[in-house]
N, CA and C of each residue as an Amber inpcrd file, in Angstrom:
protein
   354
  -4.8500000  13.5320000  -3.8340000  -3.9010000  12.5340000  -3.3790000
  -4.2780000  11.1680000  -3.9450000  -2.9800000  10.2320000  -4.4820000
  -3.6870000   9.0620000  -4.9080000  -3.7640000   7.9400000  -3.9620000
  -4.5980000   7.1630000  -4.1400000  -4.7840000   5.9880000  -3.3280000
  -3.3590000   5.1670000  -3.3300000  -3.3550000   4.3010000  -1.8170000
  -2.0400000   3.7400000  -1.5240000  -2.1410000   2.4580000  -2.8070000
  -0.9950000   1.9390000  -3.0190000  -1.4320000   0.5650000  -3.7730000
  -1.8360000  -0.7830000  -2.7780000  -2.8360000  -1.5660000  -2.9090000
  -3.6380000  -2.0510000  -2.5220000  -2.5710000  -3.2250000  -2.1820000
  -2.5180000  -3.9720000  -0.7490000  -1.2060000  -4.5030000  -0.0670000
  -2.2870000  -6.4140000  -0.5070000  -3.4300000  -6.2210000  -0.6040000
  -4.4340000  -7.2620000  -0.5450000  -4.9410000  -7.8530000  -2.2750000
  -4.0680000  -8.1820000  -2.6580000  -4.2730000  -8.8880000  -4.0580000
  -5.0840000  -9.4540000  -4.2130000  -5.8310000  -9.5260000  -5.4640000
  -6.8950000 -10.3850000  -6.4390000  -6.2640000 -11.3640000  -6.2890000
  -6.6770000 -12.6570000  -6.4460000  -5.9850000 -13.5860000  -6.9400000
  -5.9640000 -14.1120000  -8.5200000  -5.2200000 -14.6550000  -9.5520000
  -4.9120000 -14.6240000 -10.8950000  -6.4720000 -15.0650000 -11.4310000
  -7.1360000 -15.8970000 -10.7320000  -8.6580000 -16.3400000 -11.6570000
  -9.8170000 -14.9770000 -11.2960000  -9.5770000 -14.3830000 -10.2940000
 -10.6190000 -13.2500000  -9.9570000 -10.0200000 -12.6410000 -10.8670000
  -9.1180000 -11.5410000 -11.3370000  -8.4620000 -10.5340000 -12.9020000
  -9.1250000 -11.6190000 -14.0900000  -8.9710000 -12.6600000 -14.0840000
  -9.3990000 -13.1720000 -15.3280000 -10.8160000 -13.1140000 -15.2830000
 -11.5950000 -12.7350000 -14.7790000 -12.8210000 -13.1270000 -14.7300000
 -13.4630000 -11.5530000 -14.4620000 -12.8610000 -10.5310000 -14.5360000
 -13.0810000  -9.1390000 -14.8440000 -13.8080000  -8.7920000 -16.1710000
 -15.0750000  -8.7210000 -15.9500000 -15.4730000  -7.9190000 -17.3540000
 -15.4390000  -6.8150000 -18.1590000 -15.3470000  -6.2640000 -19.3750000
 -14.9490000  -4.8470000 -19.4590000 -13.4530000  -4.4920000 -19.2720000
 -12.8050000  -3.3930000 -19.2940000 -11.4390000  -2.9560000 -19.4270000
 -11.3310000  -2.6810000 -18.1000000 -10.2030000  -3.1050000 -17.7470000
  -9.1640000  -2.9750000 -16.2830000  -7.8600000  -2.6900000 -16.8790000
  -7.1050000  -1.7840000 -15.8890000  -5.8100000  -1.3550000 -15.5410000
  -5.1000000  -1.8100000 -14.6470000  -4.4400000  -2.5790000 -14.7370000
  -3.8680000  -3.1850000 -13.2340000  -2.6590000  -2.2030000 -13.1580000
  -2.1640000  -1.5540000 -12.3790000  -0.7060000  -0.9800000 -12.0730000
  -0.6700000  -2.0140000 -10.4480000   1.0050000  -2.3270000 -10.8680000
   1.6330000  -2.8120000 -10.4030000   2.9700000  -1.8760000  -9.4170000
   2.9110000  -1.8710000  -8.5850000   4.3950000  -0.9580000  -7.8410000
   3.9000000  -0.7430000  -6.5840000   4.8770000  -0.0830000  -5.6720000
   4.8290000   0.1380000  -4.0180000   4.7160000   1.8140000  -3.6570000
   4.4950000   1.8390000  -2.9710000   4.1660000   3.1300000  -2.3250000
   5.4870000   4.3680000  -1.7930000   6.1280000   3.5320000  -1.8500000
   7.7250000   3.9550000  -1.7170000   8.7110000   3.8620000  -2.6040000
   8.1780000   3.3270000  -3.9910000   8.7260000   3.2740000  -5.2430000
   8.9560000   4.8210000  -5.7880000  10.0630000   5.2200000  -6.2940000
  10.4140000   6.2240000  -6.5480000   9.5760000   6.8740000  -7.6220000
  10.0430000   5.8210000  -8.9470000   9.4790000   5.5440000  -9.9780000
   8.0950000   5.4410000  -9.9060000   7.1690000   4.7680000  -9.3350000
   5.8450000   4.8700000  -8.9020000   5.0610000   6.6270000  -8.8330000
   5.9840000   7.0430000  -7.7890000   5.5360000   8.3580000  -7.2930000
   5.6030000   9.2450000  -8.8310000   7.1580000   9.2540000  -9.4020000
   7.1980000  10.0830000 -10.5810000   5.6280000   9.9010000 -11.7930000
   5.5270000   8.5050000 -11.9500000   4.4820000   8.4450000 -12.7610000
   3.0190000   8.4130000 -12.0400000   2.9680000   8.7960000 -11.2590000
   1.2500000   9.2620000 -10.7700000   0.8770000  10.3290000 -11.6970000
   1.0610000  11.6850000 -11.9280000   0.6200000  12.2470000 -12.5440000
   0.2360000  11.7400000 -13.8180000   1.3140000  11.4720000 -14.6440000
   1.0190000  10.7420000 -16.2020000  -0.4800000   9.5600000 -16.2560000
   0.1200000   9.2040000 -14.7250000  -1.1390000   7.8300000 -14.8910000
  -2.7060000   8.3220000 -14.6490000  -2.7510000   9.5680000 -13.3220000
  -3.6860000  10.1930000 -13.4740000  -4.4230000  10.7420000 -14.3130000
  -3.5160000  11.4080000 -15.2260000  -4.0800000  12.3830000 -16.1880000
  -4.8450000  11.4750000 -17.7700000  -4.1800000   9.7220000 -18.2790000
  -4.5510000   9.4280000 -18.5670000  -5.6570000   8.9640000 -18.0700000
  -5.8630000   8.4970000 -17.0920000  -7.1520000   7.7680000 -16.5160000
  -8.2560000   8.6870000 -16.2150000  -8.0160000   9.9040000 -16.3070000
  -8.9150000  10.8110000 -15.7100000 -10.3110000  11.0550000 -17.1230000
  -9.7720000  10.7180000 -18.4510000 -10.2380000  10.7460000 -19.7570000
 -11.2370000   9.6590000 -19.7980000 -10.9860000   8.5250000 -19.1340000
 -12.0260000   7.2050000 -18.8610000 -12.5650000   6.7810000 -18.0230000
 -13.5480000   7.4080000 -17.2700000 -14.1400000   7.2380000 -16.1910000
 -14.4650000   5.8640000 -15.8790000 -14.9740000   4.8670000 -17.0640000
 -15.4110000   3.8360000 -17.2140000 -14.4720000   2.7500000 -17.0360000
 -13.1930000   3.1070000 -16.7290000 -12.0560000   1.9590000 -16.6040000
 -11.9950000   2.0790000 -15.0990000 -12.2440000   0.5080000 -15.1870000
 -11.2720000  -0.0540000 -13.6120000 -10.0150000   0.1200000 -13.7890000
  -9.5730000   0.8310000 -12.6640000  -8.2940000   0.8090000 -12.3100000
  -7.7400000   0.4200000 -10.9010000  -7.0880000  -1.0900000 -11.0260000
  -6.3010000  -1.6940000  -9.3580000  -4.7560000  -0.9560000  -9.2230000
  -4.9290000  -0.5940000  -8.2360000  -3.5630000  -0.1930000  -7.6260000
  -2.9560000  -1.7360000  -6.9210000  -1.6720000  -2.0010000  -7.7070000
  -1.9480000  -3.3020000  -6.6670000  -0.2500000  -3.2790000  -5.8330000
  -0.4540000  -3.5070000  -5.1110000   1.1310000  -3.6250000  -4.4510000
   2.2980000  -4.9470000  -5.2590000   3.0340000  -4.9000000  -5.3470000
   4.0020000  -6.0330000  -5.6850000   4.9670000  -5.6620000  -4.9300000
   5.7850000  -7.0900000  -4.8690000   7.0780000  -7.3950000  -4.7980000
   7.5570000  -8.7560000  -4.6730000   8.1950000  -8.9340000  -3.6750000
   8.7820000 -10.6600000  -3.6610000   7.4590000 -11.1760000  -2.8130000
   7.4690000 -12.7760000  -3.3840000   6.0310000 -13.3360000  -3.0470000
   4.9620000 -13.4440000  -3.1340000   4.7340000 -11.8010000  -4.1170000
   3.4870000 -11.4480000  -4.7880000   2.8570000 -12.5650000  -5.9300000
   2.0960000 -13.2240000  -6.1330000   2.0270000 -14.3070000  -6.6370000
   1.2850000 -13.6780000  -8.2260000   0.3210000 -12.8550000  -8.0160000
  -0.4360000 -11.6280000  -8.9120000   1.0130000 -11.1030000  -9.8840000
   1.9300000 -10.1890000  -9.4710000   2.5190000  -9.6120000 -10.2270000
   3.4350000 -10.6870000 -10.9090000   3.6260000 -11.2990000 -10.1970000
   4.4470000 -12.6940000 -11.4260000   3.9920000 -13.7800000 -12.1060000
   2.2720000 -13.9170000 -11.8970000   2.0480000 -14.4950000 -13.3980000
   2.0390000 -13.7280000 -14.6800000   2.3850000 -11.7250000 -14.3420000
   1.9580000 -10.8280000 -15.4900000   3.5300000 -10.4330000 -15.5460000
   3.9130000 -11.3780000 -14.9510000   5.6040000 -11.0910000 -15.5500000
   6.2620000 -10.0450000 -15.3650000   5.6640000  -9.1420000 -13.7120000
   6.1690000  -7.6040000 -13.2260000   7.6120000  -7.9840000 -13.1730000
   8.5070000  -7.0470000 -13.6660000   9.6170000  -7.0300000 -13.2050000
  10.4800000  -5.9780000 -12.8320000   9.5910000  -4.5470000 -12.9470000
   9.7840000  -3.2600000 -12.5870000   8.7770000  -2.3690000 -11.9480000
   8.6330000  -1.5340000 -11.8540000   7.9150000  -0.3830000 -11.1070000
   7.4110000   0.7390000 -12.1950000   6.8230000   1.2810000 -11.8580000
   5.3720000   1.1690000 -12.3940000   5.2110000   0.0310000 -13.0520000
   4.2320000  -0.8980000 -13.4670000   4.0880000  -1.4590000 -14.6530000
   2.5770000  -1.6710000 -14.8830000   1.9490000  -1.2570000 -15.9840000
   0.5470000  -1.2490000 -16.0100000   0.0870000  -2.0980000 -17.2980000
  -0.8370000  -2.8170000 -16.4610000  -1.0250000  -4.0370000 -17.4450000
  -2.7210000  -3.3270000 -17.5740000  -2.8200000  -3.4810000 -19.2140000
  -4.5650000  -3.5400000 -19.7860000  -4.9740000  -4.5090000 -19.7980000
  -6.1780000  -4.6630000 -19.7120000  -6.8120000  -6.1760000 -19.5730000
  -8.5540000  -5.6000000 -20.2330000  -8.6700000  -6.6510000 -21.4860000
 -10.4870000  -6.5380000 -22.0540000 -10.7260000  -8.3070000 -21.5580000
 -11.7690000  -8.1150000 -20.2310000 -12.7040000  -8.7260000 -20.2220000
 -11.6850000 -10.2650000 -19.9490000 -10.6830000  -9.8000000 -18.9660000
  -9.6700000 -10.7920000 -18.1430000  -8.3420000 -10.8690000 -19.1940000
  -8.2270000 -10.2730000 -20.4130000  -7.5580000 -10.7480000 -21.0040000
  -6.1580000  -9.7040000 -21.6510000  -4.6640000  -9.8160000 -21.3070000
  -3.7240000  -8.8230000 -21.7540000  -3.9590000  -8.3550000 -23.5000000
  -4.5160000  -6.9960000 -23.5450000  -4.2380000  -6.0850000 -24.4770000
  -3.2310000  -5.4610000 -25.1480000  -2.3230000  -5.0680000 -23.8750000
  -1.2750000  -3.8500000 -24.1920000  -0.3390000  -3.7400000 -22.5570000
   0.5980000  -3.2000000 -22.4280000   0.9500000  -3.2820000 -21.2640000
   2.4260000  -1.8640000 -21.4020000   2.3170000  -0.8910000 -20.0900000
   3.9800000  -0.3240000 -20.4980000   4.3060000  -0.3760000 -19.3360000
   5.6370000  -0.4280000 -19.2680000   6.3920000  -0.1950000 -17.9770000
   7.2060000   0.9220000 -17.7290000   7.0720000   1.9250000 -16.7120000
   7.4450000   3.1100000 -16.1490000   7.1950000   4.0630000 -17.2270000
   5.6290000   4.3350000 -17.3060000   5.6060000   5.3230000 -18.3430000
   6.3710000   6.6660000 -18.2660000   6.6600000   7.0480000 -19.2630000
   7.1380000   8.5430000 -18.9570000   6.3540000   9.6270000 -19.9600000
   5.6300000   9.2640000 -20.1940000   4.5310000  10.2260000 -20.8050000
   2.9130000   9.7770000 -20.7690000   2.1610000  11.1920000 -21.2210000
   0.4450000  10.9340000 -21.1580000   0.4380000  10.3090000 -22.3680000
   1.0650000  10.6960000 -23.4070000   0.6010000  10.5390000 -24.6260000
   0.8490000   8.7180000 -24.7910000   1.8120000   8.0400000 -24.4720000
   1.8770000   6.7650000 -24.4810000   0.8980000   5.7660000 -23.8180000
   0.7170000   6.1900000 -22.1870000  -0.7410000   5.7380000 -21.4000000
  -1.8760000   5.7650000 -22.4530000  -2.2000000   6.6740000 -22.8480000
  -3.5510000   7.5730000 -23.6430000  -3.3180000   6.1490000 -24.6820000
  -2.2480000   6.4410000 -25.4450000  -2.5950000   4.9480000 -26.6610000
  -2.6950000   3.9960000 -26.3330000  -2.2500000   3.9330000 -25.2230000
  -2.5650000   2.2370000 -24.4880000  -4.0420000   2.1070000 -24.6060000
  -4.6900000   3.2570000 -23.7190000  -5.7300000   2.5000000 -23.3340000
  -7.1660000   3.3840000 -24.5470000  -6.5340000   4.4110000 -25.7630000
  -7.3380000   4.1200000 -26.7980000  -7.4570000   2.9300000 -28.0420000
  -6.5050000   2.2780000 -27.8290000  -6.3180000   1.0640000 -28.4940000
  -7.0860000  -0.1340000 -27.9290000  -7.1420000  -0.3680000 -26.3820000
  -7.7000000  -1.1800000 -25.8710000  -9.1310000  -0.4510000 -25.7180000
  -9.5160000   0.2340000 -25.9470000 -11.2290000   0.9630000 -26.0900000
 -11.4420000   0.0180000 -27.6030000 -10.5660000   0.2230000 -28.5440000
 -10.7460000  -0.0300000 -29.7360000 -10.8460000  -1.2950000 -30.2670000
 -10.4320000  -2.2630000 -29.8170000  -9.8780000  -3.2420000 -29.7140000
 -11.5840000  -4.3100000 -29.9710000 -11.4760000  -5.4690000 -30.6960000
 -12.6450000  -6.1410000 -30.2570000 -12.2460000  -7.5060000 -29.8030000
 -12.5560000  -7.9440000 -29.0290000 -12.8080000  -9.5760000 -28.1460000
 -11.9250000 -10.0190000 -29.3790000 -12.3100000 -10.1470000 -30.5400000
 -12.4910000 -11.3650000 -31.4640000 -10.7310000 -11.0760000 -31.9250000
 -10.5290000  -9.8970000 -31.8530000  -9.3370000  -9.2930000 -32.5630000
  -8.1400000 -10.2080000 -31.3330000  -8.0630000 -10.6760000 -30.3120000
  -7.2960000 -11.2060000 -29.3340000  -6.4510000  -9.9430000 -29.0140000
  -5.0400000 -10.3640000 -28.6160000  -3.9680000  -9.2140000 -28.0210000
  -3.2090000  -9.6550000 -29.4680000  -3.6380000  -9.0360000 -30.3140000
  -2.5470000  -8.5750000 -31.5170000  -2.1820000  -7.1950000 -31.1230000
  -2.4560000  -6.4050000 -31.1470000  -2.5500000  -4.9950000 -30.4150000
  -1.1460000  -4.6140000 -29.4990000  -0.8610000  -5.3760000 -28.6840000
  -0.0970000  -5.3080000 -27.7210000   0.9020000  -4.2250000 -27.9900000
   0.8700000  -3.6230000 -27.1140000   2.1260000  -2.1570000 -26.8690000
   3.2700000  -2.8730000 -25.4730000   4.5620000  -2.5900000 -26.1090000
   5.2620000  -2.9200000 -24.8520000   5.8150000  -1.7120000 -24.8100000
């Protein structure tokens, strides 16, 4: 079973100040769309033990999902070391997750978010 999404947000300078690769997913627990992509999101994440991954709740007021510009359900933002990599919204496959976040494995500091997957 997956964990609920987390109702208690980071605030925008704590994510920036994350070292190493993070996953933020963004969506609600009653999101349709949410539920459909658990598996996909599981099955990629299950390959990288070493990635943080936040479940984070959004919606109106969420102050977190709208500096990263959420504007749908699922939406999973990569982040190296506080900083956007790559990002997709409502995945519908492993194989797309998977390049997200072998690109952001790949990726170096110096290289910035040229990279970026939308």
């Amino acid at each position: 079973m997956t964990d609920p999404y987390n109702p208690v947000n980071p605030t925008r300078a704590e994510i920036d100040a994350l070292p190493g690769l993070t996953l933020l997913e963004f969506g609600t627990d009653w999101c349709g769309h949410c539920q459909a992509a658990q598996p996909i999101i599981s099955a990629a994440i299950a390959e990288h033990p070493a990635l943080r991954h936040l479940r984070l709740e959004d919606g109106k007021g969420r102050p977190l999902g709208r500096s990263f510009g959420v504007k749908m359900w699922p939406t999973l933002v990569c982040l190296r070391d506080g900083q956007e990599v790559g990002r997709l919204v409502r995945p519908s496959s492993t194989t797309a997750l998977q390049e997200l976040l072998a690109r952001a494995w790949k990726e170096r500091p110096e290289q910035g978010s040229s990279a970026r997957l939308r």
